[in-house]
N, C-alpha and C positions, 0 to 999 in steps of 0.2 A: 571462460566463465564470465560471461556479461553480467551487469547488474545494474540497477537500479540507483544513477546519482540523483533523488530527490533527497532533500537535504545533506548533502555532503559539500563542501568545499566547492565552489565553481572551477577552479582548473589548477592544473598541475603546478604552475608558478605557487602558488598556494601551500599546496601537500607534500610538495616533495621540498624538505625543508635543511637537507644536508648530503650532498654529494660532493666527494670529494676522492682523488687518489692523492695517496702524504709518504713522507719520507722517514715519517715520526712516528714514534708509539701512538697509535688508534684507544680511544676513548670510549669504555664501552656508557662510564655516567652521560658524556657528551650526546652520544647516541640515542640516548632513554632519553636522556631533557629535550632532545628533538622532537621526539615523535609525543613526549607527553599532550594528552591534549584531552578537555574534557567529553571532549565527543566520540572517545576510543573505549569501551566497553573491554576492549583485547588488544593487546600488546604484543607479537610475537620477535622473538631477536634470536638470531643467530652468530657466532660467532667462529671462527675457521684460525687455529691456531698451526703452527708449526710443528708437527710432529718427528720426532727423533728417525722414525723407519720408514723404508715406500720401497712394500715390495719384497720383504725380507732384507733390504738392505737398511744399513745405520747410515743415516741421515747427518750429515755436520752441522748445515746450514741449507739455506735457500738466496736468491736473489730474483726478485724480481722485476720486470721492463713494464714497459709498457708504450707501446702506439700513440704517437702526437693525439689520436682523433681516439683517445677511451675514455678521455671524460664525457665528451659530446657522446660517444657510444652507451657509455653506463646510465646519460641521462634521458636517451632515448629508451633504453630498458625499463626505468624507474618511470616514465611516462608511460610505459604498455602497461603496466602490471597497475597504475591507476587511473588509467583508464578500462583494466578488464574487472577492479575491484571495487570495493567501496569504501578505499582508502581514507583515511581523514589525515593523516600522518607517514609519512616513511624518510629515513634515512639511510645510506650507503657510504659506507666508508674501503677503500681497499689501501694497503701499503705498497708500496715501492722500493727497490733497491735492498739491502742485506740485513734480513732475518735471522735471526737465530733461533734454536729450538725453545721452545714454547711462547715465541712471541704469538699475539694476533696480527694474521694473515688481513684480515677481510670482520668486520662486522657491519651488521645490515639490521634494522627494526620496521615493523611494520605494523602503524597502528588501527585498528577495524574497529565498528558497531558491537562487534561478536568475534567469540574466541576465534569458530570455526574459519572465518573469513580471513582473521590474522595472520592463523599458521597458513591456512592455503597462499596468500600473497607474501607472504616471508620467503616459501617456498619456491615460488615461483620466481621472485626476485632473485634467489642467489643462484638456483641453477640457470637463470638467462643468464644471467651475468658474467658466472662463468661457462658459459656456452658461449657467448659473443662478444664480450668486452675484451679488445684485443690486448691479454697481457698473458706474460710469458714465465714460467716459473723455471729456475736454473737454480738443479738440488745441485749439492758439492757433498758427495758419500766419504765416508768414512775412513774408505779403502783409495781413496784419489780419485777416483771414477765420478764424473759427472753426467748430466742429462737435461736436457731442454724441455719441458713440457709446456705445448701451448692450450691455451684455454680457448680458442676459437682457433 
C-alpha cells in the first residue's frame, strides 16, 4: 500500500521515534508519548502479552533471545511499513529474556493522518516483525516440557 508523502515527515530518522529490544518491563505511557504528534489524526497500538496456555498447554513462563542483528532487523521493518504508509509517528518496543505470565511481550504504536491508515500500518508492523525480526520464544509448560518457537 504506497502512499502519498506530501506533507508527511521527510524521512524515517524523523518518524520512527522509538525502537528498542529491553530486558525491562516495556512502557505502554512511553509508547503513546512517542508516537504523540499533532499531525496523527489516528493512533493505533498494539500490545502482545504473555499468556498462561499455547495449545492447550499451561504455560509457566517464556524467555526470550534474540540475534545480534534484530535491532538493525526491526529497524529495517519500521522503515518498510513508513515508507509503504503515511506514517508521521511509530514506535516499537519488544522484550528480551524471562517473562512471566501476563507481562508485555512486544508493544508497537503507529501514528497516521486517518484511523484507517493507523490500524493498517500497526498491522503490518507487528506481523513483519514477527515474521522477520530474528528472536526466538522459549515457553517452559507447566508439565516440565519445553518448546522453542522462532519468529523468522
Amino acid at each position: 500500500m504506497s502512499s502519498d508523502r506530501a506533507g508527511m515527515p521527510g524521512n524515517a530518522a524523523e518518524v520512527i521515534r522509538l525502537l528498542a529490544l529491553r530486558e525491562t518491563a516495556l512502557s505502554v505511557d512511553e509508547v503513546l508519548a512517542a508516537v504523540n504528534d499533532p499531525a496523527a489524526g489516528g493512533i493505533a497500538l498494539f500490545i502482545g502479552t504473555v499468556r498462561d496456555q499455547d495449545g492447550g498447554r499451561s504455560v509457566q513462563r517464556l524467555d526470550y533471545s534474540a540475534h545480534p542483528s534484530a535491532e538493525a532487523t526491526l529497524r529495517s521493518v519500521a522503515e518498510k511499513i513508513v515508507s509503504d504508509f503515511p506514517v508521521v509517528a511509530l514506535a516499537a518496543l519488544h522484550r528480551v529474556g524471562e517473562l512471566e505470565i501476563g507481562e508485555r511481550a512486544v508493544v508497537v504504536a503507529v501514528a497516521c493522518p486517518h484511523r484507517a491508515e493507523a490500524f493498517a500500518a500497526c498491522r503490518r508492523l507487528i506481523d513483519d516483525l514477527k515474521e522477520t525480526v530474528p528472536l526466538w520464544k522459549h515457553q517452559i509448560f507447566a508439565d516440565g516440557t519445553e518448546e522453542w518457537v522462532g519468529s523468522s
